[in-house]
C-alpha positions as CSV (number, residue, x, y, z in Angstrom):
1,X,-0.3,2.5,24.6
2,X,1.9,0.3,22.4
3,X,2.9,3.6,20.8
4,X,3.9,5.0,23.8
5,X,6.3,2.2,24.7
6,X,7.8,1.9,21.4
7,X,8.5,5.6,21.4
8,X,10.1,5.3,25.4
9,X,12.4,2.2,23.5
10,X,13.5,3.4,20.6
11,X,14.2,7.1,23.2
12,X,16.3,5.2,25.1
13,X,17.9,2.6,22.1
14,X,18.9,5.7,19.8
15,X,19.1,8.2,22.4
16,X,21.7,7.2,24.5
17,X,24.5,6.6,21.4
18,X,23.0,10.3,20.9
19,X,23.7,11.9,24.0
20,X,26.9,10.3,24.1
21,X,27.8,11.7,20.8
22,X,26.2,14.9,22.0
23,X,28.7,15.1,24.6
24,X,31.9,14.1,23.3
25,X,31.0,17.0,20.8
26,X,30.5,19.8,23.7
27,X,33.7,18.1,25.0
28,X,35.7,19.0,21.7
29,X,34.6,22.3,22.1
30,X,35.6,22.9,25.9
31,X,38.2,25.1,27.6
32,X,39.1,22.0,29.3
33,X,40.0,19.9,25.6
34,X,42.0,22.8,24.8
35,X,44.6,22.5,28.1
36,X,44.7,18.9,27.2
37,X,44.0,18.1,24.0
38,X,46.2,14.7,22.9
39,X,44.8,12.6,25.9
40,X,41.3,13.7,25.2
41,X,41.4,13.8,22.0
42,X,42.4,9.4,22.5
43,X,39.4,9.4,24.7
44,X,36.9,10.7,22.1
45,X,38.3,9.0,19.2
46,X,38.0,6.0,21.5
47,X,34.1,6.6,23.0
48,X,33.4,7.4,19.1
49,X,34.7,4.8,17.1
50,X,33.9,2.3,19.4
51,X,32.3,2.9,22.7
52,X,29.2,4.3,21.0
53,X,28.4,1.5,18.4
54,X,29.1,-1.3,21.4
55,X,26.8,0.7,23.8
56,X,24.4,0.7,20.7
57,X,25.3,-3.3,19.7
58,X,23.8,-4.3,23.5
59,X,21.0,-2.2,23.4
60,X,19.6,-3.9,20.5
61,X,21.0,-7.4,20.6
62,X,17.8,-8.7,21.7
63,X,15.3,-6.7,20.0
64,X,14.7,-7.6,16.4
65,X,16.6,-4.5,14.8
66,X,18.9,-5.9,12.4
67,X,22.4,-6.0,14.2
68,X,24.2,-4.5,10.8
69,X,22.9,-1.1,11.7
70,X,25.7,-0.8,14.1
71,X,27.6,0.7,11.0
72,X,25.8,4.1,10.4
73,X,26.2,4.5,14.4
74,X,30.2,3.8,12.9
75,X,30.0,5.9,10.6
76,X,28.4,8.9,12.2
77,X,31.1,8.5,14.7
78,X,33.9,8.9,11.9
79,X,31.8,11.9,10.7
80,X,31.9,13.5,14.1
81,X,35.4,12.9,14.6
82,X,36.4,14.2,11.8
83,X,34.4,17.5,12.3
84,X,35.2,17.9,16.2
85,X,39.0,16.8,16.3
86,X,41.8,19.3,15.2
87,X,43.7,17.7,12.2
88,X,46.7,17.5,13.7
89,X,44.5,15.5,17.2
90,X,43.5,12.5,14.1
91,X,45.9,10.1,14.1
92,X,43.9,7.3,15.7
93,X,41.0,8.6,13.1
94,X,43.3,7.8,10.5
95,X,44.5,4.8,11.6
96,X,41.0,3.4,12.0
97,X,39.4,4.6,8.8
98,X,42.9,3.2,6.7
99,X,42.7,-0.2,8.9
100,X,39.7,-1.1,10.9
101,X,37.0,0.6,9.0
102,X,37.7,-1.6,5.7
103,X,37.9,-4.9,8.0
104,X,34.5,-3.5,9.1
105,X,32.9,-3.2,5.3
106,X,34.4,-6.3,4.3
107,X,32.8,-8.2,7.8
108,X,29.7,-6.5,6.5
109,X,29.5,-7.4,3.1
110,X,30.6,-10.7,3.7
111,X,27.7,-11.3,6.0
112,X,25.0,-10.0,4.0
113,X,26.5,-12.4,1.0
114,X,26.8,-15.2,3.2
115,X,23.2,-14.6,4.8
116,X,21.3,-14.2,1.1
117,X,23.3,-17.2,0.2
118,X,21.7,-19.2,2.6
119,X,18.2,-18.1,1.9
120,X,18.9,-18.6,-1.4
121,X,19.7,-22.8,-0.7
122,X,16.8,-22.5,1.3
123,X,14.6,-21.3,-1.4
124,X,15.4,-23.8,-3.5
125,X,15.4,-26.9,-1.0
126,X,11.8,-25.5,0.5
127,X,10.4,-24.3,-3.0
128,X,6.3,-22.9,-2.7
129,X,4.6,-21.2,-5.2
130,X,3.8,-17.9,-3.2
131,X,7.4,-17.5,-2.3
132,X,9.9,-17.3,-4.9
133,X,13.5,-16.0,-5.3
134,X,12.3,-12.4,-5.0
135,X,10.4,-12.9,-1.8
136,X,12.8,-15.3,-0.1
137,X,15.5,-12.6,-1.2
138,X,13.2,-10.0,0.5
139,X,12.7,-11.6,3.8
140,X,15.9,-12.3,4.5
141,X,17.0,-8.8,3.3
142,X,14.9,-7.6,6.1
143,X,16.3,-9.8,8.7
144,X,20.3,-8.6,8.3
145,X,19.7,-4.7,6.6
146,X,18.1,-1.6,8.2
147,X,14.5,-1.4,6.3
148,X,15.1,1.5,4.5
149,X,18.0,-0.3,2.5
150,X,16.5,-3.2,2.0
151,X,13.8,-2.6,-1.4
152,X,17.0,-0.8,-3.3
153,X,19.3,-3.7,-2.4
154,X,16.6,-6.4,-3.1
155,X,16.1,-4.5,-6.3
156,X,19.5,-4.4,-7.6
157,X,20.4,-8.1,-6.6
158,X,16.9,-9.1,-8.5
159,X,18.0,-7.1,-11.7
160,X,21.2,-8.9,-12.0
161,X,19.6,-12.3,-11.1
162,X,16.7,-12.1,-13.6
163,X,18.4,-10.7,-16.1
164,X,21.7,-12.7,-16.0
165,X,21.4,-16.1,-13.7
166,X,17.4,-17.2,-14.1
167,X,17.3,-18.9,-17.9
168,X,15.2,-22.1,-17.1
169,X,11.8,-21.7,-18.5
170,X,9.1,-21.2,-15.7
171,X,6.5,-24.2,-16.0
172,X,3.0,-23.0,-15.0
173,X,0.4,-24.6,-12.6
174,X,-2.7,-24.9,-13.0
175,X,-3.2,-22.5,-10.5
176,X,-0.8,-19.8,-12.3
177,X,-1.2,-17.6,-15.0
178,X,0.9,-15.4,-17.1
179,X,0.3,-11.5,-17.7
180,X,3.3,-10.9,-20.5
181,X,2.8,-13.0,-23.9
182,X,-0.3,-10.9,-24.8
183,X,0.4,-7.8,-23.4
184,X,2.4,-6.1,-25.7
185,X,5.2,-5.1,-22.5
186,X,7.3,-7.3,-23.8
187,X,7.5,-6.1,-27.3
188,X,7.6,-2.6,-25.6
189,X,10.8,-3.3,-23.4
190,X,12.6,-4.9,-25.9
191,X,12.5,-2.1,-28.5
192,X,13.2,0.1,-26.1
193,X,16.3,-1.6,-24.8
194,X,17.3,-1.5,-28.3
195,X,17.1,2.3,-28.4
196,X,19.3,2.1,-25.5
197,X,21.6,0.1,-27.1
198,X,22.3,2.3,-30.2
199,X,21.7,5.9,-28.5
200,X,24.7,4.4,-26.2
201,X,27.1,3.8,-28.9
202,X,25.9,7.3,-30.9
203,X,26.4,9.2,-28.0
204,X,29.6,7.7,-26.8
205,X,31.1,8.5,-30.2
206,X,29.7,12.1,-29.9
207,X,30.5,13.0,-26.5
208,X,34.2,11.5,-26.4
209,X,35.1,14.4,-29.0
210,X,33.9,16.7,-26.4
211,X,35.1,15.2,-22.8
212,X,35.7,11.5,-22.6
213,X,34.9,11.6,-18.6
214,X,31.5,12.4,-19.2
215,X,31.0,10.0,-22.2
216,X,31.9,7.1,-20.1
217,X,29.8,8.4,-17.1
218,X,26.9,8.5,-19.3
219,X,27.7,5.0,-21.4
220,X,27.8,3.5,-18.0
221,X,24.5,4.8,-16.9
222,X,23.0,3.9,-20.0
223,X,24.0,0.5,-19.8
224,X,23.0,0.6,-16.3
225,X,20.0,1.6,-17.5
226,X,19.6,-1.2,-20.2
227,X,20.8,-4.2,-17.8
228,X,18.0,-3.1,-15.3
229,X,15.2,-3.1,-18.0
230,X,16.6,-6.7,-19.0
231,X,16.6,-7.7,-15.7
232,X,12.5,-6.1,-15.7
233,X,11.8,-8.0,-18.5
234,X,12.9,-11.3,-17.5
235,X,11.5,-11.0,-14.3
236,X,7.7,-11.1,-16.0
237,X,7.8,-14.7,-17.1
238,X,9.7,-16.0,-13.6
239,X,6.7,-14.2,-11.3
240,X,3.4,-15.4,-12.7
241,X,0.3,-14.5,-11.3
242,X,-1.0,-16.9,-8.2
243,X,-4.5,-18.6,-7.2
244,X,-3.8,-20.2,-3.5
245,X,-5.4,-20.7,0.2
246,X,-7.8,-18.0,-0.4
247,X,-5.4,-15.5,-1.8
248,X,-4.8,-14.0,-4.9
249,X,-0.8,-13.2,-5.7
250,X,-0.4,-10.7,-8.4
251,X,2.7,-9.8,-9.6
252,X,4.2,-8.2,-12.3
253,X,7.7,-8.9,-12.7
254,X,9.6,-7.3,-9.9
255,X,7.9,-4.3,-10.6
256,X,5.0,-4.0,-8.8
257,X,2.8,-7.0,-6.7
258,X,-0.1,-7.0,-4.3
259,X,-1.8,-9.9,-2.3
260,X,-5.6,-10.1,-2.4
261,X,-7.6,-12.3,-0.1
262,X,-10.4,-13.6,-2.0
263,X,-12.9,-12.7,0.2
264,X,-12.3,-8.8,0.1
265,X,-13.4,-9.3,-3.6
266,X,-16.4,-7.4,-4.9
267,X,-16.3,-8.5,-8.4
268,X,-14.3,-9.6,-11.2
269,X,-15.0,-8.4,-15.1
270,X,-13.2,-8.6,-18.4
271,X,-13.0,-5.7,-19.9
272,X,-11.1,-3.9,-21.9
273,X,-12.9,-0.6,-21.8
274,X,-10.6,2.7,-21.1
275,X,-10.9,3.8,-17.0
276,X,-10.2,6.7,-15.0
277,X,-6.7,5.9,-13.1
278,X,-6.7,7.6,-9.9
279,X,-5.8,6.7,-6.2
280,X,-8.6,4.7,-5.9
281,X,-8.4,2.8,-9.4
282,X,-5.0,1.5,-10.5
283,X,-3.4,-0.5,-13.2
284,X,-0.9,-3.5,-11.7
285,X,1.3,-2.9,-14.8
286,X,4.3,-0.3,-14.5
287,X,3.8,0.9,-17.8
288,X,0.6,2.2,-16.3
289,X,-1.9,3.4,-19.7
290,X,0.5,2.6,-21.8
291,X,-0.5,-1.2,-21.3
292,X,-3.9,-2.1,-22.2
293,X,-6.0,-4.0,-19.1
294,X,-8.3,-7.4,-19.9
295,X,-9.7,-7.5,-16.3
296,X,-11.0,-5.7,-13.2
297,X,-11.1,-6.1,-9.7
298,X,-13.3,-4.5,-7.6
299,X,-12.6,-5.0,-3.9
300,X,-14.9,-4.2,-0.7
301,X,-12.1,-2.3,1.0
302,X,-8.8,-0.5,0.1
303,X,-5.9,-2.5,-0.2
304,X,-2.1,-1.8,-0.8
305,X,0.0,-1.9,-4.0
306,X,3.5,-2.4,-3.7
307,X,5.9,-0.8,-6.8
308,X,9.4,-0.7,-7.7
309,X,11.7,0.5,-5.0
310,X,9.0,-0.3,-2.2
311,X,6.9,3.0,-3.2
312,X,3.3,2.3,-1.5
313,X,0.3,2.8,-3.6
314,X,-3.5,2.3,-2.0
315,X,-6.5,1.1,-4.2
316,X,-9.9,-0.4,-4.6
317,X,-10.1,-1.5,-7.7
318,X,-6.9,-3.0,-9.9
319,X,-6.8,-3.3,-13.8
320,X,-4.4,-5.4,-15.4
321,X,-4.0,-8.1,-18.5
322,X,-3.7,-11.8,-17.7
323,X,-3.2,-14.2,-20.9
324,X,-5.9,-16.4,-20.4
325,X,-8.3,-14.2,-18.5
326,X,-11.9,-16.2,-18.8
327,X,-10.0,-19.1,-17.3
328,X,-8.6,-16.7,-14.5
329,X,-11.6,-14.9,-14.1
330,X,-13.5,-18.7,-13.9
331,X,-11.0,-19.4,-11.2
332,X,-11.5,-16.4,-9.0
333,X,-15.0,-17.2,-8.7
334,X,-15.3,-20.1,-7.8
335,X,-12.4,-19.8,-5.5
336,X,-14.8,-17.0,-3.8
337,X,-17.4,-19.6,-4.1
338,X,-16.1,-22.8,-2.8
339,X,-12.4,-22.1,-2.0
340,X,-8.8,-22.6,-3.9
């Protein structure tokens, strides 16, 4: 049923901009655009550019669809125009996408900066231990963006924070424990960032005798590259892993996290001993095999593993390394026992 009416809603919140799209199209293409073809040609650009995304703007204002997809219903519009209208019929097209449409990217921008900044004062005026700058970050993301943009952006914001802003040293709780001094990850990334470093430079040299464009494109990407793996890195000691109300809060870095309620726990080893990784057995680390494990967890039913980018993994049982793992493991149980 609720299917059903969410299907009829978003038929009639997306379809209509659609239709009216549809036919300002068939218009374009009409015997009767081509007797008149500078007044409807106004009318389109018009209906486009900005009857559409207001039409779409009331539909949704009181549904909980973030308002700043009104854009892509923008930019579509631009799209369409630009394919439908005869060149020489553009010069409202023109004068909008020279004008308006940077106003509109600006506006955009602006709010989504505004918006994070907020949650960000938030954050740290309402600190908790289960939500920290990358969840905060997140669920304010998902408030202002379309969904689909929001793990990417989240991401990339994240990187820069971590690996650039974030230098205080995280204290630990007694209800926190860190995954990354013993694990070997950390002595991994850094090498490898170093590779990055001096491939960069050797390869710069090389390729700027050849074409200097594509030396630069690939320097840049490199240190793309090397920023976001500083920005990993960091990230491991700022998100440790969480004991609280009945949940457990693993993360690892911005990587990869899950949340476990206590109670769907089977059992909890150490062990070290090599497993099978499949999609019902997974490691919490990124690195996956290449990162030795120190405990399991077994659960009772299949739960959801969130990695980099928002990519959805399911498993039963999770294998990861925590620092001081018989004091974890100690923890869990009597957490299951008698309660956080």
């Amino acid at each position: 049923m609720n299917r059903t009416l969410n299907f009829h809603k978003n038929l009639i919140l997306f379809g209509i901009p659609i239709l009216i799209i549809g036919m300002m199209t068939i218009l374009a293409k009409s015997s009767i655009f081509k007797t008149n073809p500078n007044t409807l040609s106004i009318g389109i650009t018009l209906d486009l550019l900005l009857i559409v995304p207001i039409i779409y703007f009331l539909l949704i204002r009181k549904t909980s669809i973030p308002k700043t997809t009104v854009v892509p219903f923008l930019i579509i519009g631009m799209l369409v125009c630009s394919a439908i209208l005869p060149i020489e019929n553009q010069y409202f097209l023109d004068l909008f996408k020279t004008w308006m449409f940077p106003v509109v990217e600006l506006s955009i921008v602006s709010y989504i900066i505004y918006n994070v900044a907020k949650a960000l004062k938030r954050y740290r005026v309402n600190k908790s231990d289960e939500v920290d700058f990358f969840t905060a970050l997140k669920n304010t993301c998902y408030e202002i963006l379309p969904k689909k943009a929001v793990i990417p952006v989240v991401t990339e914001i994240a990187v820069f924070y971590y690996g650039f802003i974030y230098w205080k040293k995280r204290k630990l709780n007694e209800n926190e424990f860190s995954y990354h001094k013993d694990s070997g990850t950390v002595s991994l990334l850094i090498a490898i960032i170093f590779i990055v470093v001096i491939e960069t430079v050797v390869l710069h040299i090389l390729l700027q005798k050849w074409n200097v464009t594509v030396a630069w494109i690939l320097t840049f990407l490199s240190i793309y590259s090397g920023i976001q793996l500083l920005g990993f890195l960091k990230s491991m000691s700022k998100r440790p892993i969480l004991i609280k109300d009945d949940k457990l809060y693993l993360k690892y870095g911005i990587m990869k996290e899950t949340t476990i309620d206590l109670k769907s726990v089977d059992s909890i080893e150490i062990s070290s001993k090599d497993i099978e990784l499949n999609k019902e057995t997974r490691k919490l680390s990124f690195l996956g095999e290449l990162e030795s494990h120190n405990i399991i967890i077994r659960l009772k039913q299949e739960n959801e593993l969130t990695g980099l980018y928002g990519i959805k993994y399911k498993y039963k049982n999770l294998a990861l390394h925590v620092d001081k793992k018989s004091e974890f493991t100690t923890r869990i149980n009597n957490a299951i026992q008698h309660g956080v």
